[in-house]
DSSP file (Angstrom, degrees, kcal/mol; ACC not computed):
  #  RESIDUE AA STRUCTURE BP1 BP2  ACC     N-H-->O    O-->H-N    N-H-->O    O-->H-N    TCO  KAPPA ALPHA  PHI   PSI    X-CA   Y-CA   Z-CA
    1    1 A X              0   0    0      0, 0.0    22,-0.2     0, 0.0    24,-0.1   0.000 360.0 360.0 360.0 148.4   60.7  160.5   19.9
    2    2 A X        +     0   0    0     22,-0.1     2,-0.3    20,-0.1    22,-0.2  -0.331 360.0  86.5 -77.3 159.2   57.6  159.1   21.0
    3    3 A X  E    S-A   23   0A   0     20,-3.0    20,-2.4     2,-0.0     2,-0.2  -0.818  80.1 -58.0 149.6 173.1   55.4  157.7   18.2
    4    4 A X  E     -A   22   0A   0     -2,-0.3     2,-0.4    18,-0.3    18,-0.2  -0.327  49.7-171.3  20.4 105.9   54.6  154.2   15.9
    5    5 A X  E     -A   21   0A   0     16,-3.3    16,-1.1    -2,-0.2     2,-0.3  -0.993   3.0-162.6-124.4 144.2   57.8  153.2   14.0
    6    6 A X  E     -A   20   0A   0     -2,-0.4     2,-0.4    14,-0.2    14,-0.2  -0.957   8.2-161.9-136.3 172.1   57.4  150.7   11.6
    7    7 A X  E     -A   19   0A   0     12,-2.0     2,-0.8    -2,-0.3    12,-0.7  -0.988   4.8-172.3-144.6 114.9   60.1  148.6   10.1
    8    8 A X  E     -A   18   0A   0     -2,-0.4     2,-0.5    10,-0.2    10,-0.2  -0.779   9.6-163.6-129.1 125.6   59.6  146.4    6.5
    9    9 A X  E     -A   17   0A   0      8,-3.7     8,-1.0    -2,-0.8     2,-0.3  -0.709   3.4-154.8 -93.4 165.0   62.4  144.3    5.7
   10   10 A X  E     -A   16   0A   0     -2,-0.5     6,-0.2     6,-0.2     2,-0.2  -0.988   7.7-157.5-126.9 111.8   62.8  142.7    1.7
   11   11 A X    >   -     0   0    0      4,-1.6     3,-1.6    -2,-0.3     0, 0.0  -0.521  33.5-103.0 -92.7 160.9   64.8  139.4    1.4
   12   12 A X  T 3  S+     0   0    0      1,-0.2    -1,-0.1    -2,-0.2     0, 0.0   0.641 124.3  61.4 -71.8  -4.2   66.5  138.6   -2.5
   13   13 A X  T 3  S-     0   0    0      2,-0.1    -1,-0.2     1,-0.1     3,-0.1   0.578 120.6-113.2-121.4  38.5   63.8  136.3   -2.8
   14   14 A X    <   +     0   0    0     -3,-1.6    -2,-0.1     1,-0.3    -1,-0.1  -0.149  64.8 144.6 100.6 -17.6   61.1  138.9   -2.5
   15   15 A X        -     0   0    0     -5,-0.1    -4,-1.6     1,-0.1     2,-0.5  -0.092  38.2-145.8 -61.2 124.0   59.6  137.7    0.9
   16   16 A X  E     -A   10   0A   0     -6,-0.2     2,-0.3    -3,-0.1    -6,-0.2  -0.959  19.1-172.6-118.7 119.8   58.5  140.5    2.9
   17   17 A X  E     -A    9   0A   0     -8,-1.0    -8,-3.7    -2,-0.5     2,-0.2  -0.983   5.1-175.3-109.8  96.6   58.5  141.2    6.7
   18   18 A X  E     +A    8   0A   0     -2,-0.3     2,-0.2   -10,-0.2   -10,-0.2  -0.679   8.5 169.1 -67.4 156.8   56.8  144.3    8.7
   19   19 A X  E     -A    7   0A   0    -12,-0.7   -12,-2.0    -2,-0.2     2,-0.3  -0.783  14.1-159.7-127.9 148.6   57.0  144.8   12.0
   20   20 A X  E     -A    6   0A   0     -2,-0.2     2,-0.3   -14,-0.2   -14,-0.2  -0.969   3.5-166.5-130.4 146.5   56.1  147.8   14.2
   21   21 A X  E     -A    5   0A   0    -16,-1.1   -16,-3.3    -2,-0.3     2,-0.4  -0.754  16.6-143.7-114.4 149.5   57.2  149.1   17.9
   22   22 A X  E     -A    4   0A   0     -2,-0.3     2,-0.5   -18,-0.2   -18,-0.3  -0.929   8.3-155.5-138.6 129.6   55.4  151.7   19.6
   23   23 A X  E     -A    3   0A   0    -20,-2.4   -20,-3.0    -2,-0.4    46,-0.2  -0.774   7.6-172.4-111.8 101.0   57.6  154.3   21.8
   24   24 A X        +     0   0    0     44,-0.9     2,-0.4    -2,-0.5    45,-0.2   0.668  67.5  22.6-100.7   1.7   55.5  155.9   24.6
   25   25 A X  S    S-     0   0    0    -24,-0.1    -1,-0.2    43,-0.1    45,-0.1  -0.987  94.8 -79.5-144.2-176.7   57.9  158.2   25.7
   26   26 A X        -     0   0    0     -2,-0.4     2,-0.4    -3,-0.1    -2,-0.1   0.042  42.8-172.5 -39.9 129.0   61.1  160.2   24.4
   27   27 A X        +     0   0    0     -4,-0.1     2,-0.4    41,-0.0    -1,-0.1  -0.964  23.4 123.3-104.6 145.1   64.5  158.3   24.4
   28   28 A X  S    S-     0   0    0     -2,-0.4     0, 0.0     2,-0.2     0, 0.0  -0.970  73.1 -80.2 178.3 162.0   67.5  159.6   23.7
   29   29 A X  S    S+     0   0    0     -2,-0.4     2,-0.1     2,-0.0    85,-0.1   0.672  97.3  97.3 -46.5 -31.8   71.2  160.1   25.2
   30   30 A X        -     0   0    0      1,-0.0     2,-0.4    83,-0.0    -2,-0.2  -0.494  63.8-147.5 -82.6 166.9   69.8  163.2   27.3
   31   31 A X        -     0   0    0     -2,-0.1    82,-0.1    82,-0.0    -2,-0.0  -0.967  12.3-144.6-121.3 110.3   68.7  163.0   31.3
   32   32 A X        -     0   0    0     -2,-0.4    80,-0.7     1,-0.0     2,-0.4  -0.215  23.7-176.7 -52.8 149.4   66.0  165.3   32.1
   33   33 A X        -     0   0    0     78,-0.2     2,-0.4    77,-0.1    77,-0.1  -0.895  22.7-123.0-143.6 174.7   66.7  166.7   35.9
   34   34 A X  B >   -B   37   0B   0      3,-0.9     3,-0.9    -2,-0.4     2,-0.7  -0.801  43.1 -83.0-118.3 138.9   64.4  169.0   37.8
   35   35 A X  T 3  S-     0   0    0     -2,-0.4     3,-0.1     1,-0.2     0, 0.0  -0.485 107.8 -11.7 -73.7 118.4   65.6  172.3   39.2
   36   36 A X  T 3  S+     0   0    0     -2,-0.7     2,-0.6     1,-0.1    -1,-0.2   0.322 113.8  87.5  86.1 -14.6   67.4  171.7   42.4
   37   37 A X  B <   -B   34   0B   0     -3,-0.9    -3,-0.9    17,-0.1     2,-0.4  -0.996  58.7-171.3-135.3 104.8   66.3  167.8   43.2
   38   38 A X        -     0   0    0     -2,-0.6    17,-0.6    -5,-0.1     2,-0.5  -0.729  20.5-131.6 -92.8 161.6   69.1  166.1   41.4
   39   39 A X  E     -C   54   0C   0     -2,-0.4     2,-0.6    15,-0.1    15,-0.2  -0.971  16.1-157.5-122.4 126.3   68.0  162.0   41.5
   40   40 A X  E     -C   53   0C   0     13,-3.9    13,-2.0    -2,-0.5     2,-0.3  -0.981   6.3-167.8-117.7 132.0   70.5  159.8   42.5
   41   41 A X        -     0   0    0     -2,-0.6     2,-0.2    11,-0.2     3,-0.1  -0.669  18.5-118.3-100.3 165.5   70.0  156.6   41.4
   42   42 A X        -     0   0    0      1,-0.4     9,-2.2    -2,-0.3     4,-0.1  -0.894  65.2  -6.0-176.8 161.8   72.3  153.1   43.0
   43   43 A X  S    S-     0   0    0      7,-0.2    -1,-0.4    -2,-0.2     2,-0.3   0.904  71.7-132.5 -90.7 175.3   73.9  151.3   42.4
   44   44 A X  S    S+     0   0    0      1,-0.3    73,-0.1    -3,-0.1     2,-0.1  -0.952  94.1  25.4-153.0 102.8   74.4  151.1   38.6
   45   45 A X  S    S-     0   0    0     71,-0.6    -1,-0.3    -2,-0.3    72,-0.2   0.218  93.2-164.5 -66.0 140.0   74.2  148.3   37.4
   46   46 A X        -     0   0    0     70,-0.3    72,-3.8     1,-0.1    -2,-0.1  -0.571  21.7-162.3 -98.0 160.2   72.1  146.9   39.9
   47   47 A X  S    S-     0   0    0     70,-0.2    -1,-0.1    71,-0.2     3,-0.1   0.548  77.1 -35.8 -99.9 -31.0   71.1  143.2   40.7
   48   48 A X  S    S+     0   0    0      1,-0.2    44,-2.2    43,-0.1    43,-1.7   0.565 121.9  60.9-160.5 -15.6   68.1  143.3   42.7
   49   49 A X        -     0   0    0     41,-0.2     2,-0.4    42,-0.2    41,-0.2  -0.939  58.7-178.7-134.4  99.9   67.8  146.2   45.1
   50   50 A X        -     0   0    0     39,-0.4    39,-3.5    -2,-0.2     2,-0.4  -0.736  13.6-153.4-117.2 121.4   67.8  149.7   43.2
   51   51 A X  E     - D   0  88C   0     -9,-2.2    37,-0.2    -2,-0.4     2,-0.1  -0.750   5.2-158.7-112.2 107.8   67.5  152.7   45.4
   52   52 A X  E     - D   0  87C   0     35,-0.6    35,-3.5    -2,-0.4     2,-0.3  -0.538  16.1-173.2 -73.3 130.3   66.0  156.1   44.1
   53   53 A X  E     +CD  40  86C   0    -13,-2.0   -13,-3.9    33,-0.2     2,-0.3  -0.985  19.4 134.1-130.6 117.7   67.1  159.0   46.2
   54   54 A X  E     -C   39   0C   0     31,-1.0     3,-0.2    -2,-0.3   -15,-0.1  -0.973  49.7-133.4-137.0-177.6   65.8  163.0   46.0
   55   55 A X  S    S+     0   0    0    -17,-0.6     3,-0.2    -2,-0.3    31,-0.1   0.538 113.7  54.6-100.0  10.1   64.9  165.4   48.6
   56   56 A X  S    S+     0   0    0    -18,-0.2    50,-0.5    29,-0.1     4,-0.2   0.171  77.9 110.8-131.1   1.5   61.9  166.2   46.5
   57   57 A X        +     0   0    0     -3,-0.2     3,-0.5     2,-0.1     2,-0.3   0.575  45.4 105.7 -59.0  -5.4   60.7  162.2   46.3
   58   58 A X  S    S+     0   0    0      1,-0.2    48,-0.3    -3,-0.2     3,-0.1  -0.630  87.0  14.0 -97.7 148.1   57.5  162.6   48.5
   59   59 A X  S    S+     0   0    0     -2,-0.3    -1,-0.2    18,-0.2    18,-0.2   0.354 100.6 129.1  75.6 -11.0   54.5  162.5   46.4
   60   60 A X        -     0   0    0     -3,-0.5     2,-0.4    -4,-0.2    45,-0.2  -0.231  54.2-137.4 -61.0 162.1   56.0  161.2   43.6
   61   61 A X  B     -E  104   0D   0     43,-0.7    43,-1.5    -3,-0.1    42,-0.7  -0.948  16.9-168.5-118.9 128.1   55.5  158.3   41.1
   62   62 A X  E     +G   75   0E   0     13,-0.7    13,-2.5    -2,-0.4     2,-0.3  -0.841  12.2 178.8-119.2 148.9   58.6  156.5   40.1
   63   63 A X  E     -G   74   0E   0     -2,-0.5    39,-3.9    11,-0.2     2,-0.4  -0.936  19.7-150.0-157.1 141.4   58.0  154.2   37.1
   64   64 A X  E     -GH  73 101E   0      9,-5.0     8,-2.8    -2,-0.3     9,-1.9  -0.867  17.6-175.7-120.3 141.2   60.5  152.0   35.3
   65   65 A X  E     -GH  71 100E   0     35,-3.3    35,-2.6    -2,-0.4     6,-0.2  -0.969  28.2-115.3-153.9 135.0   59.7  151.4   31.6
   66   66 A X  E >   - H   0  99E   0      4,-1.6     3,-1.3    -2,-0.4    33,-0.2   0.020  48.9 -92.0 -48.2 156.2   61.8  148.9   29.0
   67   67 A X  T 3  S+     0   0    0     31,-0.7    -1,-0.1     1,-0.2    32,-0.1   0.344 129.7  58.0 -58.6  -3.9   63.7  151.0   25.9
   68   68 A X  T 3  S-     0   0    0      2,-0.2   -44,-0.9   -45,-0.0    -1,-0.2   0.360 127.5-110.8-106.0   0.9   60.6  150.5   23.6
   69   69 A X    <   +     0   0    0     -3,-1.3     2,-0.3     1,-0.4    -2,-0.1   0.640  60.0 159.7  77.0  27.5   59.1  152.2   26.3
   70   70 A X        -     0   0    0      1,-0.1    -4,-1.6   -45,-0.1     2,-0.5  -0.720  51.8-113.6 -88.1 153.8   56.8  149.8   28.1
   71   71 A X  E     +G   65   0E   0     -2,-0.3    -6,-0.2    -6,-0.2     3,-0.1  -0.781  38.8 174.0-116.8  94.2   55.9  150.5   31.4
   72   72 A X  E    S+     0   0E   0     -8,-2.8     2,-0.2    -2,-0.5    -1,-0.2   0.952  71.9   6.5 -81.5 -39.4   57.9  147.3   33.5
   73   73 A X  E     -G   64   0E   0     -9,-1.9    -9,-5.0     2,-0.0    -1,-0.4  -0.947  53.8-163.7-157.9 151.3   56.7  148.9   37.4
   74   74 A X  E     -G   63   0E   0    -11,-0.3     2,-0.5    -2,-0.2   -11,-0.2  -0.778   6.3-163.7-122.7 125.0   54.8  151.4   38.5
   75   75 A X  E     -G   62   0E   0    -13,-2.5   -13,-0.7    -2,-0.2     2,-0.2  -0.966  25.1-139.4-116.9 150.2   55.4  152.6   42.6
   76   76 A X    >   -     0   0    0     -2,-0.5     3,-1.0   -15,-0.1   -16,-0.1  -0.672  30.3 -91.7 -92.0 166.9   52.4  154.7   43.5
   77   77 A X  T 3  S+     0   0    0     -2,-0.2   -18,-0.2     1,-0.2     3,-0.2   0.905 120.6  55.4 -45.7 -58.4   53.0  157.9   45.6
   78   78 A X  T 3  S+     0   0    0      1,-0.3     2,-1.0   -19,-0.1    -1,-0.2   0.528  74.1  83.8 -64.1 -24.3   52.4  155.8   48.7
   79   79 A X  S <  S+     0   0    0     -3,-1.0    -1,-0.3     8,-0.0    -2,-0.1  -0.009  72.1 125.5 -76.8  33.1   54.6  153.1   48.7
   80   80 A X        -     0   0    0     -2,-1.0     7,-0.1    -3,-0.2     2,-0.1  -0.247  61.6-105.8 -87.7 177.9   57.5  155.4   50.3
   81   81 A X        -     0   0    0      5,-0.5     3,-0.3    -2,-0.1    -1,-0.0  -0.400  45.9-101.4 -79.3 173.2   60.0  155.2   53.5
   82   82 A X  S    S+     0   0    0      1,-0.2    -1,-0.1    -2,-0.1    -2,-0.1   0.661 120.4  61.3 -75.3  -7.1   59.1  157.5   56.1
   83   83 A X  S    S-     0   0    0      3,-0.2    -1,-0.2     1,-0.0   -25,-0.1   0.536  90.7-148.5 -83.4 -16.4   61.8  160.0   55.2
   84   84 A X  S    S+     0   0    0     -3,-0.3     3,-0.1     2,-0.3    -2,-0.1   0.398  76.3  89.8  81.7   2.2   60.1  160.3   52.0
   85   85 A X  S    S+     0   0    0    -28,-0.2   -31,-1.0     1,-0.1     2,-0.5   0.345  84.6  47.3 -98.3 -30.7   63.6  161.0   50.3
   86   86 A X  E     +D   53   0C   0    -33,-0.2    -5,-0.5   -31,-0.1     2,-0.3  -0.946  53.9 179.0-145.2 144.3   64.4  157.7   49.6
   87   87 A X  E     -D   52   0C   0    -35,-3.5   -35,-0.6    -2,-0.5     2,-0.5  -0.955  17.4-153.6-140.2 143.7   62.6  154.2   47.8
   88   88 A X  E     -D   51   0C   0     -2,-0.3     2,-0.4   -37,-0.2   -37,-0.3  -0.990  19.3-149.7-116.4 138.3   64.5  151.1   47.5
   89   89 A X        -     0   0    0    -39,-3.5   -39,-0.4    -2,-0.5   -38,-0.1  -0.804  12.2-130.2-123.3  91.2   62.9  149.0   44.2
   90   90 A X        +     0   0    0     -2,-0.4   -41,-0.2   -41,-0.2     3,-0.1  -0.104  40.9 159.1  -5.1 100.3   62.9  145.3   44.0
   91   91 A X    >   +     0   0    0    -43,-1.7     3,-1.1     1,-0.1    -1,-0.2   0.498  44.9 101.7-107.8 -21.5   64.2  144.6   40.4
   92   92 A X  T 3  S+     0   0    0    -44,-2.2    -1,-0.1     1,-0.2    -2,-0.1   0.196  71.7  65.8 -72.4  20.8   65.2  141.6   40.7
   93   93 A X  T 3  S+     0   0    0     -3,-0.1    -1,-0.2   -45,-0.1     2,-0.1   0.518  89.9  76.2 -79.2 -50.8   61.8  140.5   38.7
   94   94 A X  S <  S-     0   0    0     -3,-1.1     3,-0.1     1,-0.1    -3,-0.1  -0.530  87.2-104.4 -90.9 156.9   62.8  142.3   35.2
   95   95 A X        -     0   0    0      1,-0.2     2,-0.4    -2,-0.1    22,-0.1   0.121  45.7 -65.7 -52.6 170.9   65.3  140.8   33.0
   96   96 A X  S    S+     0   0    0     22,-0.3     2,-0.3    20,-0.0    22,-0.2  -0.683  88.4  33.2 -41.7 118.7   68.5  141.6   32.3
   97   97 A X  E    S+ I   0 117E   0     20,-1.2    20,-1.6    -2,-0.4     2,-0.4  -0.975  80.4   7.9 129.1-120.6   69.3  145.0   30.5
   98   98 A X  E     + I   0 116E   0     -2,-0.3   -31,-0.7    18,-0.2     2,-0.4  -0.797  51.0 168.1-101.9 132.2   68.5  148.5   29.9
   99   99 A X  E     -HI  66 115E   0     16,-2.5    16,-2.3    -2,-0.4     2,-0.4  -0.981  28.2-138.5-106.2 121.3   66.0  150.4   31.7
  100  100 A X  E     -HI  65 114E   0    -35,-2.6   -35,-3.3    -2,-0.4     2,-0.7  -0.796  13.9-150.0 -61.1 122.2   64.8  153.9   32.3
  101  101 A X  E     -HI  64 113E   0     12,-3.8    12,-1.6    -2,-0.4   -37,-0.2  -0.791  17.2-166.1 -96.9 114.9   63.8  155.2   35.9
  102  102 A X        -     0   0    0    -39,-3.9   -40,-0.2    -2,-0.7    -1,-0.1   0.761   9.7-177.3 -92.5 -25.0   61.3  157.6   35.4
  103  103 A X        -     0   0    0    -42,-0.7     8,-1.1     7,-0.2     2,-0.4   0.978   5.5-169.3 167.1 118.5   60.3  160.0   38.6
  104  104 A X  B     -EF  61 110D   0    -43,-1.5   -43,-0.7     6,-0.2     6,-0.1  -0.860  20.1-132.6-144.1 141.7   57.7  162.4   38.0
  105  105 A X    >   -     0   0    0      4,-1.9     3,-1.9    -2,-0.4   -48,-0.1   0.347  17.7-107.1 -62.2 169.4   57.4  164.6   40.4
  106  106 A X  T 3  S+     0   0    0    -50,-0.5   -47,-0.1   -48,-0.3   -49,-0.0   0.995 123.2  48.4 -68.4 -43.4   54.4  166.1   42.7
  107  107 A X  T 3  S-     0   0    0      1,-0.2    -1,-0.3     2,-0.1     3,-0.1   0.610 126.0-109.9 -69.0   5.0   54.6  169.7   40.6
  108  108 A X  S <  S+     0   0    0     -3,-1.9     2,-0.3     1,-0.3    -1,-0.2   0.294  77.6 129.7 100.9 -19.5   54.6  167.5   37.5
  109  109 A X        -     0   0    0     -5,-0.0    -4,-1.9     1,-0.0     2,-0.4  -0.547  45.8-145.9 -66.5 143.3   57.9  167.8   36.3
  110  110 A X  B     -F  104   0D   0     -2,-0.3     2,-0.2   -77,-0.1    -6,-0.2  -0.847  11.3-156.7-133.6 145.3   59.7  164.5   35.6
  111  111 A X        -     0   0    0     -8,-1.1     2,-0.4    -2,-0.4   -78,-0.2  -0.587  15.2-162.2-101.9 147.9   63.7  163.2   35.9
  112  112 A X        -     0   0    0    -80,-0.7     2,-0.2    -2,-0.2   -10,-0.2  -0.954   8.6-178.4-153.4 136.9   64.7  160.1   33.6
  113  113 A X  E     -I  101   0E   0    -12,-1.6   -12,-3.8    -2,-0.4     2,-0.5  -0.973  24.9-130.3-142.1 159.0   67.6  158.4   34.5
  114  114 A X  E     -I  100   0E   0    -14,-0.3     2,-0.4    -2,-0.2   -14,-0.2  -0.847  32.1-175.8-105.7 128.4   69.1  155.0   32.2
  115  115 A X  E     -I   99   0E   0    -16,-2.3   -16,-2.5    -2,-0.5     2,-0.5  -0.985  17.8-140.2-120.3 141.0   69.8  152.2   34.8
  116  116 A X  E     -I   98   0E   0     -2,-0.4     2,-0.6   -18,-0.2   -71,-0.6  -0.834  14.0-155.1 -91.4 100.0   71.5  148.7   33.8
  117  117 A X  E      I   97   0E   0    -20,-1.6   -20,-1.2    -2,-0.5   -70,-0.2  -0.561 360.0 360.0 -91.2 112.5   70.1  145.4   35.5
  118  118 A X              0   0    0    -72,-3.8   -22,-0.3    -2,-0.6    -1,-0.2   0.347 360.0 360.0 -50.0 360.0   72.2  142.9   35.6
């Protein structure tokens, strides 16, 4: 759930540690899909070259954002193929481990899929 968490740990000799993460959008075990335009993402786990595939991909914003929900890349609508179905995304930049690929779409509805970078 999106929101502030904060976190205050207590040691036995009273010494006290907050920290807080802030989660800008939903996480969870489910994958949103769009009606009709499944997203295939590949391969998974990737090393360097991630390709996003729908038939519904033109005009879209694809964005890949960390599990606390930071926003790692941003593609802008333009930066497509000319078949407009398919974006291959340079990854090999972000660390190792779990990502979300986020897609939203031109009518505003949005796909999340969990990718792993090796």
């Amino acid at each position: 759930m999106q929101g502030t968490y904060t976190v205050t740990v207590t040691d036995v000799n009273g010494c006290v540690v907050i920290d807080s993460v802030t989660v800008g959008f939903d996480v969870g075990v489910e994958q949103l899909t769009i009606h009709n335009s499944p997203l295939t993402i590949y391969p998974n786990p990737v090393e360097s070259q991630l390709t996003v595939y729908s038939k519904q991909l033109a005009g879209s914003t694809i964005e890949i954002v960390d599990l606390t929900g930071r926003e790692m890349l941003r593609l802008p609508r333009t930066d497509y193929s000319p078949r407009n179905d398919k974006m291959v995304v340079d990854v090999s930049s972000l660390p190792s481990g779990i990502y979300f690929v986020k897609v939203i779409f031109k009518d505003g509805s949005v796909t999340v899929k969990k990718v792993v970078k090796e």
